[in-house]
SEDREN-30867 format. One line per 10 residues: for each residue x, y, z of N, C-alpha, C, O. Coordinates in steps of 0.05 Angstrom, whole numbers. Atoms other than C-alpha are relative to their C-alpha. Example, Ala and Ser with C-alpha at 12.3 -4.5 7.8 and 13.67 -1.06 7.14 Angstrom:
2
18,-24,0,246,-90,156,18,24,0,39,24,13 ~ -16,-24,-1,273,-21,143,-15,22,14,-5,44,18 .
END
This chain:
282
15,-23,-10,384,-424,76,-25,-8,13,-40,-27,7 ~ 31,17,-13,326,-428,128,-23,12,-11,-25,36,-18 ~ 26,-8,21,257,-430,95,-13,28,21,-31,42,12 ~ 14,-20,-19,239,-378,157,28,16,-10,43,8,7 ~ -15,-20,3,296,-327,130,-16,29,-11,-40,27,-17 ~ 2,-17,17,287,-260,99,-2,8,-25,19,15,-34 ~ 10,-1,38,257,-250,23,11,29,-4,15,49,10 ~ -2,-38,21,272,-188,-20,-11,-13,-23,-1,-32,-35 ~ 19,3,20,214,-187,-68,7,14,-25,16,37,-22 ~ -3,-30,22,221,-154,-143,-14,6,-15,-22,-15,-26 .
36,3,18,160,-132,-185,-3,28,-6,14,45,-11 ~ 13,-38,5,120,-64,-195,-21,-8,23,-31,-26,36 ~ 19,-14,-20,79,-20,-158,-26,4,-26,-18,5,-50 ~ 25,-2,25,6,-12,-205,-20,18,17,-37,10,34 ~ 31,-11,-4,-39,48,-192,-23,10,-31,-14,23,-50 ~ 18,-5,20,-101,56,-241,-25,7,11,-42,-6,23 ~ 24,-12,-7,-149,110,-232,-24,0,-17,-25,11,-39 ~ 28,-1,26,-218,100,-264,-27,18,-1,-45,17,-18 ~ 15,-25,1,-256,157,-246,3,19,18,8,9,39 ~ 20,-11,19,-274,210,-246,18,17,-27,11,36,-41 .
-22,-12,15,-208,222,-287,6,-34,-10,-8,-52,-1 ~ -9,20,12,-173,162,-324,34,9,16,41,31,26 ~ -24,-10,-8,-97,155,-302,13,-27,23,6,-34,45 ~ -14,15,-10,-49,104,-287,27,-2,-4,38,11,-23 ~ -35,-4,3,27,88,-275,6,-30,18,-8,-40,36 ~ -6,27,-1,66,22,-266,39,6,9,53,11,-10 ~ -25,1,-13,137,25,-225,14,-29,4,1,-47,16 ~ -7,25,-16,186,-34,-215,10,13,21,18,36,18 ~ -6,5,-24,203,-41,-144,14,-18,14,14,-36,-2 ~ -7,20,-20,237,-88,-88,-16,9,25,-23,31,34 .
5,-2,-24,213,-98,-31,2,-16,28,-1,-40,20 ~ -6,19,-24,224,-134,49,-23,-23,-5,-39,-21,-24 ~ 18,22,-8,183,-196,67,24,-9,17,47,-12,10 ~ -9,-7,-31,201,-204,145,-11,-24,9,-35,-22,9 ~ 9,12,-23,191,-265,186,6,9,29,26,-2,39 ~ 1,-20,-26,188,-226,249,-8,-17,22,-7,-8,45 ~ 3,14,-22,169,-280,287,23,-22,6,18,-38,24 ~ -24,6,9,243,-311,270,13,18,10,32,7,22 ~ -24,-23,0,282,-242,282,19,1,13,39,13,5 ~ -27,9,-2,327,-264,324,11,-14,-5,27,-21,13 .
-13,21,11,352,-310,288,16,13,-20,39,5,-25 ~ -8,-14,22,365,-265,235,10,33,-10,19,43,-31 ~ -7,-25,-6,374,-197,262,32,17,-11,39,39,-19 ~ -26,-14,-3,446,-196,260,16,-13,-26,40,-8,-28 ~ -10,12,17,459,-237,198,9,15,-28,17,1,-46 ~ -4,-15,23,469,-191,146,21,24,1,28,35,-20 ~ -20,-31,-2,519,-129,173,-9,22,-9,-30,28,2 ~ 18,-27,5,498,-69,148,-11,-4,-28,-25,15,-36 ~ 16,1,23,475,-94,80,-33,3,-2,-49,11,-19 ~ 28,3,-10,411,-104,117,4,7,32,13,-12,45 .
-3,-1,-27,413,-73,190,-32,-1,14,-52,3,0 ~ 16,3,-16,362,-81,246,-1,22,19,11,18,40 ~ 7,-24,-28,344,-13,289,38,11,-4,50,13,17 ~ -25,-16,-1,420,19,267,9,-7,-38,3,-24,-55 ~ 2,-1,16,446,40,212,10,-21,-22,23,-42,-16 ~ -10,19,21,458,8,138,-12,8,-27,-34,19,-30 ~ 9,5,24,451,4,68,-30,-4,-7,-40,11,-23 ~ 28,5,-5,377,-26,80,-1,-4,30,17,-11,44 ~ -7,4,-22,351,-28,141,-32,-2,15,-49,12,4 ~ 25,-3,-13,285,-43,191,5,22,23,25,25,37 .
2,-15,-27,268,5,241,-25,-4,17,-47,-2,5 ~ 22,1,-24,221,-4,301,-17,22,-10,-38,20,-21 ~ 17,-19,3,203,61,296,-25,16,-21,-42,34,-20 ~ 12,-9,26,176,68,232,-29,-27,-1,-45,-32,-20 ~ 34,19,-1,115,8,258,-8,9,26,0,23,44 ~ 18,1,-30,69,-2,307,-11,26,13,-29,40,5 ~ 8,-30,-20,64,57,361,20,23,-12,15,47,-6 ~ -14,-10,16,117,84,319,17,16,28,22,40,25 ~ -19,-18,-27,162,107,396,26,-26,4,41,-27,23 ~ -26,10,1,213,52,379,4,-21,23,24,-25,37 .
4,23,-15,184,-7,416,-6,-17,-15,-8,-11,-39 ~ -3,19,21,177,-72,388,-28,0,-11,-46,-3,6 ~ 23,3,9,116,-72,341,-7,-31,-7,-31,-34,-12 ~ 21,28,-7,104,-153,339,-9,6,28,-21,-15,31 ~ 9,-4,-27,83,-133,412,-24,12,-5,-43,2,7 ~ 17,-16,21,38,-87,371,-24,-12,-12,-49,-8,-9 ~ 9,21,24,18,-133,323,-24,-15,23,-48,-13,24 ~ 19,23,-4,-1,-186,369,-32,10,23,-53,-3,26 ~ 13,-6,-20,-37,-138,425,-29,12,-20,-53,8,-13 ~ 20,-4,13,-79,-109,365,-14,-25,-16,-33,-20,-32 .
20,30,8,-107,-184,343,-7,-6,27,-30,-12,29 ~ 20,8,-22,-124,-198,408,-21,14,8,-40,4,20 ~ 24,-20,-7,-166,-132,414,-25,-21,-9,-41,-32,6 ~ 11,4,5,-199,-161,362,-16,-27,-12,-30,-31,-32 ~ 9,31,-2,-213,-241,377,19,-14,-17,11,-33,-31 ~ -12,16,19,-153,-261,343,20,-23,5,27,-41,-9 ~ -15,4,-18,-111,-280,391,15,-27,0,38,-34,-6 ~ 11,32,0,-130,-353,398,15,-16,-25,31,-34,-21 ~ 3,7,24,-125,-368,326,31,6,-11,42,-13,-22 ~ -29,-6,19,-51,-328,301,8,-19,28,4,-40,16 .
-20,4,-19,-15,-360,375,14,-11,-12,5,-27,-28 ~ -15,25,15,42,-393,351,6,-2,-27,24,-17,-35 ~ -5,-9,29,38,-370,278,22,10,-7,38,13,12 ~ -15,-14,18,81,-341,235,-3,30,-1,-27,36,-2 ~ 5,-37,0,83,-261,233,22,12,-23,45,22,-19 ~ -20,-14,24,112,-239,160,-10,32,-5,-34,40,-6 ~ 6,-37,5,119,-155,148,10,2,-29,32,-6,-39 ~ -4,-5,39,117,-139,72,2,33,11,-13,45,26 ~ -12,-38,2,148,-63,71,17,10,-19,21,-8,-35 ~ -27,-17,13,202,-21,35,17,7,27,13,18,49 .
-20,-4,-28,258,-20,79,17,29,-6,21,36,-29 ~ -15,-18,-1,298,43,97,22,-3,-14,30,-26,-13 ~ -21,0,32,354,55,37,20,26,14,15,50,15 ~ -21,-21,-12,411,93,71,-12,22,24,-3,44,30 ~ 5,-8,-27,373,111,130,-31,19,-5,-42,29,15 ~ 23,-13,9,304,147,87,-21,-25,-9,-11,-45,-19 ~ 23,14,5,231,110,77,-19,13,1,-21,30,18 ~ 32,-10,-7,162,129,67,-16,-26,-10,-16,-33,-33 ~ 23,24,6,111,68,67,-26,10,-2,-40,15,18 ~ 31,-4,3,44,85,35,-11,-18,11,-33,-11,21 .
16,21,-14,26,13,64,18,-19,0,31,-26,-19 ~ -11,18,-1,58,-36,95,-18,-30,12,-40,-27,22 ~ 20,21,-4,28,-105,109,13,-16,18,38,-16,15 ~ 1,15,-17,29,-154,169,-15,-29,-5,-37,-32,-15 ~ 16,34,19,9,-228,150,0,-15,29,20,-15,43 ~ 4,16,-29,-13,-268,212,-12,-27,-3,-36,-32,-7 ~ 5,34,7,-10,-344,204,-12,-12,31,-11,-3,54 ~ 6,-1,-25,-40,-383,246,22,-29,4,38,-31,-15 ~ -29,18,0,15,-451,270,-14,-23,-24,7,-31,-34 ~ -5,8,18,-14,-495,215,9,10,-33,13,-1,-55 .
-8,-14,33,3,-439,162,-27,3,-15,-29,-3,-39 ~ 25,-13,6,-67,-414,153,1,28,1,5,35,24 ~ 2,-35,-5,-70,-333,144,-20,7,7,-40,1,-5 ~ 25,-3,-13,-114,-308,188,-8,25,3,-30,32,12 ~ 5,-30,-1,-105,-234,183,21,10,-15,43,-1,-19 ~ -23,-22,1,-69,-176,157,-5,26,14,-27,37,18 ~ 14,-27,-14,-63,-115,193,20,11,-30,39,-1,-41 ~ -9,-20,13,-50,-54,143,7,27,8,-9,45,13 ~ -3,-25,-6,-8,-1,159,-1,24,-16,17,31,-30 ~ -4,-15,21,-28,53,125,12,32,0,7,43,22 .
-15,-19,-16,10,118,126,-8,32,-32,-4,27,-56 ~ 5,-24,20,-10,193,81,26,17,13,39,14,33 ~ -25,-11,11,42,241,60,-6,25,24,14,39,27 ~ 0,-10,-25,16,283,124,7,3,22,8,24,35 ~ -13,18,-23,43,245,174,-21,-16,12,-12,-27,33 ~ 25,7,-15,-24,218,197,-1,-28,-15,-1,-32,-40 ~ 5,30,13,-31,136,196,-22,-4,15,-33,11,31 ~ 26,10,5,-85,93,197,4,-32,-4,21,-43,-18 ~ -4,40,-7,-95,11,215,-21,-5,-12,-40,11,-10 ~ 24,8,8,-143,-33,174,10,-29,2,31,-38,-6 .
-16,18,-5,-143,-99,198,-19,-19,-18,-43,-20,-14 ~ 17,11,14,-168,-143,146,6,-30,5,26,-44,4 ~ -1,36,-4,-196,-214,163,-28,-9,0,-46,8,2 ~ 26,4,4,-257,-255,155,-18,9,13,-5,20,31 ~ 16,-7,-20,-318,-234,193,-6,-20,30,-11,-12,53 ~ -7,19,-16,-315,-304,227,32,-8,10,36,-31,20 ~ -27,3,-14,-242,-303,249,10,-20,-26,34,-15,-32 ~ -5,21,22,-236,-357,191,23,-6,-16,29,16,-27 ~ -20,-5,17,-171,-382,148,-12,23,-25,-35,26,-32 ~ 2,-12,24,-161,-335,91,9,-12,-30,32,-18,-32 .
-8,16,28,-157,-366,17,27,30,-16,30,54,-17 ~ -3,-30,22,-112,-335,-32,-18,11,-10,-39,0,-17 ~ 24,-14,28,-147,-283,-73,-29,3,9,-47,9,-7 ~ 27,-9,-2,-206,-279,-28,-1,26,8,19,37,17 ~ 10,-22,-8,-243,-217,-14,-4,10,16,-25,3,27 ~ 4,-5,-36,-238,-183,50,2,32,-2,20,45,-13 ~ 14,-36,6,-275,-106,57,9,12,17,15,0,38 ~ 4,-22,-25,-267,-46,98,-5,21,-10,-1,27,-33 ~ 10,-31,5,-295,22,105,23,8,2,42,0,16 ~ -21,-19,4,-252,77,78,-6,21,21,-27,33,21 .
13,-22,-14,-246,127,138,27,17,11,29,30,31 ~ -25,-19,-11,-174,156,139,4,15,-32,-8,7,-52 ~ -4,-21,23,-152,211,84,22,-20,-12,30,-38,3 ~ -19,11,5,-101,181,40,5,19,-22,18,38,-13 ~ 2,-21,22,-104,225,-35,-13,22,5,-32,16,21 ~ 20,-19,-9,-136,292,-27,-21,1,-36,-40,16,-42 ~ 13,3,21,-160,273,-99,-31,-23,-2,-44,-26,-23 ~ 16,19,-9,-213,219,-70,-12,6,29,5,13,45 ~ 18,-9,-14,-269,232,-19,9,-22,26,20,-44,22 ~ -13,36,-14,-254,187,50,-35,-2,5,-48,10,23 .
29,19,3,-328,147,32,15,-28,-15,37,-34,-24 ~ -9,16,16,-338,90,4,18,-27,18,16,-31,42 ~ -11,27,-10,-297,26,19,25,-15,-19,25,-16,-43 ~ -21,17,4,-235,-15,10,-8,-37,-9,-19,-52,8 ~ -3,31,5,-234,-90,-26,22,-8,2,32,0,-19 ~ -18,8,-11,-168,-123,4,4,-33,-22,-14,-48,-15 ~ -17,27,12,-138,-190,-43,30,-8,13,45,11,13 ~ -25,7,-6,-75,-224,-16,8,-23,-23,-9,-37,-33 ~ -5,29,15,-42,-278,-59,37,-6,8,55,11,7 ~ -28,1,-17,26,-315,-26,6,-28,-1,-11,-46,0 .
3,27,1,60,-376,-29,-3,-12,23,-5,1,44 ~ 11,16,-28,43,-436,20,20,-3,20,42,-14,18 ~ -13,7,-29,63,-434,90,-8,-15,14,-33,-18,13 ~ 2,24,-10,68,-488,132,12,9,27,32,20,17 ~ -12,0,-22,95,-475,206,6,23,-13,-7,39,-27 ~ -20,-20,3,156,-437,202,6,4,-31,15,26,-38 ~ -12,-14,30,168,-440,123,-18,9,-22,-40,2,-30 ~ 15,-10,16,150,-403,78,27,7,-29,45,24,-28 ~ -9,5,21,180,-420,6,0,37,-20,-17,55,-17 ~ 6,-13,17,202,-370,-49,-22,3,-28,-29,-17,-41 .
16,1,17,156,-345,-99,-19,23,-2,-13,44,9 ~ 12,-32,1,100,-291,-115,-10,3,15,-22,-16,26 ~ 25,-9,-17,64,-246,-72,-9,22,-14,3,35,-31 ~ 15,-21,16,15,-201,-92,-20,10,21,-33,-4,37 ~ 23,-10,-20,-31,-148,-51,-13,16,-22,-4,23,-43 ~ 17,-12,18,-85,-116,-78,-21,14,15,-35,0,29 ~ 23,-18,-10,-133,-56,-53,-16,15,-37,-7,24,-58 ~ 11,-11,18,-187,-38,-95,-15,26,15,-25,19,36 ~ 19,-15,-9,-224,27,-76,-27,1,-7,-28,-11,-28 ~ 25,4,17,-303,34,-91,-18,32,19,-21,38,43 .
30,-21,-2,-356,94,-85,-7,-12,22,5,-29,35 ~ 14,12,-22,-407,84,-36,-22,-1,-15,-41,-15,-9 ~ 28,-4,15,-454,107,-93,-11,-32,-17,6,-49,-13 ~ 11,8,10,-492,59,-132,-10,11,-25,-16,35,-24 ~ 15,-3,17,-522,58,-201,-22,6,8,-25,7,33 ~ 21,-12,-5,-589,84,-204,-21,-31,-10,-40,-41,1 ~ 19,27,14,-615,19,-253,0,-15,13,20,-29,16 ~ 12,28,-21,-647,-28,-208,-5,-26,-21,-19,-45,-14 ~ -3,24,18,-636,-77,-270,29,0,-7,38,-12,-27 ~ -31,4,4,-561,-68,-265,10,-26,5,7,-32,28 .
-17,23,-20,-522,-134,-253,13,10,19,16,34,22 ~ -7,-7,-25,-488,-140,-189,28,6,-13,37,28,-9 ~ -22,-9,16,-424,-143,-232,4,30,-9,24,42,-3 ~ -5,-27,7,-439,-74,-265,6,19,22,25,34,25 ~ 6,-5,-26,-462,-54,-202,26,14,17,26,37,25 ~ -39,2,-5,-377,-61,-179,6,13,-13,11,35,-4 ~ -18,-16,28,-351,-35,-246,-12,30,9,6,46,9 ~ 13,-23,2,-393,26,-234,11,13,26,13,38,25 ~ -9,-13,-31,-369,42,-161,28,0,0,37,20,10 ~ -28,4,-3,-298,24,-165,7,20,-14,-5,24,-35 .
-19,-24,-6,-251,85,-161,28,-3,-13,36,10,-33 ~ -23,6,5,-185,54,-165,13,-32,-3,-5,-49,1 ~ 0,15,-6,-148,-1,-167,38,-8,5,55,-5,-12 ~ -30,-8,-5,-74,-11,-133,9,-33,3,-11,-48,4 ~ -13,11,5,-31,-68,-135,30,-6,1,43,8,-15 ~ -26,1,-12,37,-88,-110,8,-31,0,1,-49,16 ~ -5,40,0,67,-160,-130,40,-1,2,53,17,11 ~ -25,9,-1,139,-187,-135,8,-28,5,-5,-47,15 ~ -19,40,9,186,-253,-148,21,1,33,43,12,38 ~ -12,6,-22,208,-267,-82,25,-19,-1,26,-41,-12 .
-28,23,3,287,-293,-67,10,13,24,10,36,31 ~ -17,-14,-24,327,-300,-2,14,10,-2,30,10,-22 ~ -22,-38,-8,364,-234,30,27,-27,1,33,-50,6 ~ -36,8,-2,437,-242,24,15,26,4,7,46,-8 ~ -10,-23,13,482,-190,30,3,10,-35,-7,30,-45 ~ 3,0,31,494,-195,-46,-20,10,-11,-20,26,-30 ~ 39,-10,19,414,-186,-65,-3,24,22,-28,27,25 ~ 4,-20,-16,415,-130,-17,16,26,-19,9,45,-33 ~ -18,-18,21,474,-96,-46,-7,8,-38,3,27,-48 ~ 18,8,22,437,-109,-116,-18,11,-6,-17,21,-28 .
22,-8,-10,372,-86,-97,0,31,-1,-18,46,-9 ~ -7,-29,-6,412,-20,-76,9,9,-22,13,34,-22 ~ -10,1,23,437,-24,-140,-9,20,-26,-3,39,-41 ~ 24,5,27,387,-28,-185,-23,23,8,-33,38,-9 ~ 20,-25,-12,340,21,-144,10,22,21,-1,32,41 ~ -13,-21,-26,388,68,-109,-17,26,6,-6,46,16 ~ 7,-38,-6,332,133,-106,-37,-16,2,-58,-5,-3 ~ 27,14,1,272,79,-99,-16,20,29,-37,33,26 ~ 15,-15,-24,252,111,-29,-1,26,-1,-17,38,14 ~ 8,-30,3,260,182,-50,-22,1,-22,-38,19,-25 .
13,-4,26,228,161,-115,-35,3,13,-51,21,8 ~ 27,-2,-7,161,137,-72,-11,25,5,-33,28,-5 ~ 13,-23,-6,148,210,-47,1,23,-25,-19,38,-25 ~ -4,-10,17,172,247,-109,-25,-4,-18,-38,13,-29 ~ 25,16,33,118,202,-160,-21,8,15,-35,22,1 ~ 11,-13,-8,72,219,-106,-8,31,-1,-32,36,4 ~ 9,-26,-3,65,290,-108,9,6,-43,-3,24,-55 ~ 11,-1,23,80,281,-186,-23,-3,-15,-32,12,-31 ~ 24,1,13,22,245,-202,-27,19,10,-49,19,-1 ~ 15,-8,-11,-15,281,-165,-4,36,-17,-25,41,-30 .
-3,-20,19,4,354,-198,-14,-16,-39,-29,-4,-54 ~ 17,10,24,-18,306,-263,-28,0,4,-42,10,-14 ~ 29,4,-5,-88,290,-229,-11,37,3,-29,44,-13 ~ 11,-24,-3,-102,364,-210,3,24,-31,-8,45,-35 ~ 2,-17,34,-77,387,-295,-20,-10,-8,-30,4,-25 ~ 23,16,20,-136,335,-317,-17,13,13,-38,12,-1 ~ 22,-6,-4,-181,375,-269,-12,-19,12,-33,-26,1 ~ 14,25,-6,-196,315,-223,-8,13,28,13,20,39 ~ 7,-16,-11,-236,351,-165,19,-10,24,32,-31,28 ~ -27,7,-11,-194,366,-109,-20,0,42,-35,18,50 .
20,-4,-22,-227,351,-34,30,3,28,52,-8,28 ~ -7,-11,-26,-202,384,41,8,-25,13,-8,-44,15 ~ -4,24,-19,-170,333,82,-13,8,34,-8,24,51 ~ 18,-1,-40,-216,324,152,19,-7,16,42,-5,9 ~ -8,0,-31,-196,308,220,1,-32,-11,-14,-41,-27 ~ -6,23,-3,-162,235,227,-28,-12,9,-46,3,17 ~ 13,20,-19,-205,174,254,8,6,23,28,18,29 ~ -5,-10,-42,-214,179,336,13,-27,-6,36,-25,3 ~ -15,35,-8,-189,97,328,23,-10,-16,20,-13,-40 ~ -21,-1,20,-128,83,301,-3,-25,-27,9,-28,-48 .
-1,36,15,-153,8,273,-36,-1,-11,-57,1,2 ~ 25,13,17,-210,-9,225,-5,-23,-1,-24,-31,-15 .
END
C-alpha cells in the first residue's frame, strides 16, 4: 500500500462546555484523511466503497469544499494560501483533507480540515472549513504569524467572527492544536491524529493578581476535540466503517439539535444569530 494512500481514522468526537452551563458528550466516530495532492492516483481505486464526485457507499464530493459550485477545491486550497503569503512555502507539499465523507450520498461537516505541508513534510497551515447548521460557512486559516513550520500541539489563535451555536456569543477567540504523525514528502505513515479548538471569552478576570494560567481557565468557554487511530482505506475498512456507523452522518445533525434542546432545558442563555462575516477567510 502507498504511504500517500487514503486513511479512515476511528476515535470520538469530544465536546465540553464549561460555562456558563456545564455539559459535555463523547461520540465514537470514523473519519477521511485525503491526500489530495495524490488523487489521481487514487480516485478510482476503491469502486463505490469509496467514490470520488459519483455515487457510493462513502464518497468525496467537490461540492461540499471550497467554493462549494463543484470545482476542484485544491485549486481553492492553494489560491487561498497564496492570498495569504503561503504560497512559496506549501509549493510542492502535501495537501491532506480530514472530513466525514458522504455515507450513501448525505454529510454535514461542522469542520473539516486542510493540512498544508510544505515538500520537506513541515505543516505550514490548516485552512478550517467551518460550516453552521444554517447553511452559512466560514474559513479560518490557521498558521504561524511568521509563515513558520508548525510543531505538533502548538498553539495557533483566531478571532471568533462567524455564528456557529446560537448558545455562544460570536466574541472572543479560537485556540487551534493539531497533533499528526510525521510526514516526509509524499508519506505520511499510520497512526493518531488529533484536532483541537478551544473557544475563550474575550472577558478577562478582574484580579490583576490572577496568573496568566487562571487568567485561560477563566475565559475558556469550551473545549472540542476530534482524534482517531488511523488505517489504510480498502474497500473492506470502508464497508466496515459503514458497518459499524451506518446513521453516523444523520447522527451528526440529529446530536446537534439534541444537545442543544439539552443546553436551552439548563437555561444556558440563548443569543440571535447576526449577519455572516463580509470575508469568507480568517
Amino acid at each position: 500500500m502507498s504511504n500517500s494512500a487514503p486513511l479512515l481514522a476511528f476515535g470520538q468526537v469530544m465536546h465540553r462546555r464549561l460555562a456558563p452551563r456545564g455539559h459535555r458528550f463523547a461520540y465514537p466516530v470514523f473519519y477521511a484523511l485525503l491526500p489530495m495532492h495524490r488523487l489521481d492516483d487514487w480516485a478510482e481505486g476503491y469502486g463505490r466503497a469509496f467514490a470520488v464526485n459519483r455515487a457510493g457507499l462513502l464518497s468525496l464530493r467537490f461540492a461540499d469544499y471550497g467554493r462549494r459550485d463543484g470545482s476542484d477545491p485544491r485549486i481553492w486550497v492553494r489560491e487561498l494560501l497564496a492570498a495569504h503569503g503561503l504560497a512559496a512555502a506549501t509549493a510542492g507539499g502535501a495537501l491532506w483533507l480530514q472530513t466525514f465523507p458522504r455515507m450513501v450520498g448525505y454529510v454535514f461537516n461542522p469542520v473539516s480540515f486542510w493540512y498544508c505541508f510544505d515538500p520537506a513534510g513541515a505543516l505550514r497551515a490548516v485552512v478550517c472549513e467551518v460550516s453552521n447548521t444554517f447553511g452559512e460557512r466560514h474559513n479560518y486559516l490557521a498558521a504561524r504569524p511568521d509563515g513558520g513550520p508548525i510543531a505538533p500541539g502548538e498553539t495557533l489563535a483566531a478571532t471568533k467572527v462567524f455564528h456557529v451555536s446560537p448558545f455562544f456569543p460570536v466574541s472572543g477567540g479560537y485556540r487551534f492544536r493539531f497533533h499528526f504523525p510525521a510526514v516526509a514528502g509524499d508519506e505520511a505513515g499510520e497512526g493518531r491524529w488529533l484536532s483541537r479548538i478551544e473557544y475563550f471569552d474575550a472577558a478577562a478576570p478582574d484580579d490583576a493578581a490572577a496568573t496568566a494560567a487562571a487568567a485561560v481557565a477563566a475565559a475558556d468557554r469550551l473545549h472540542a476535540a476530534l482524534s482517531g487511530q488511523a488505517r489504510p482505506l480498502s474497500r473492506g475498512l470502508a464497508l466496515s466503517a459503514f458497518l459499524r456507523y451506518p446513521a453516523q452522518t444523520l447522527g451528526v445533525m440529529a446530536r446537534i439539535h439534541w444537545h442543544a434542546l439539552q443546553l436551552w432545558l439548563k437555561g444556558v442563555p440563548f443569543f440571535k444569530k447576526p449577519l455572516p462575516p463580509p470575508t469568507e477567510t480568517t
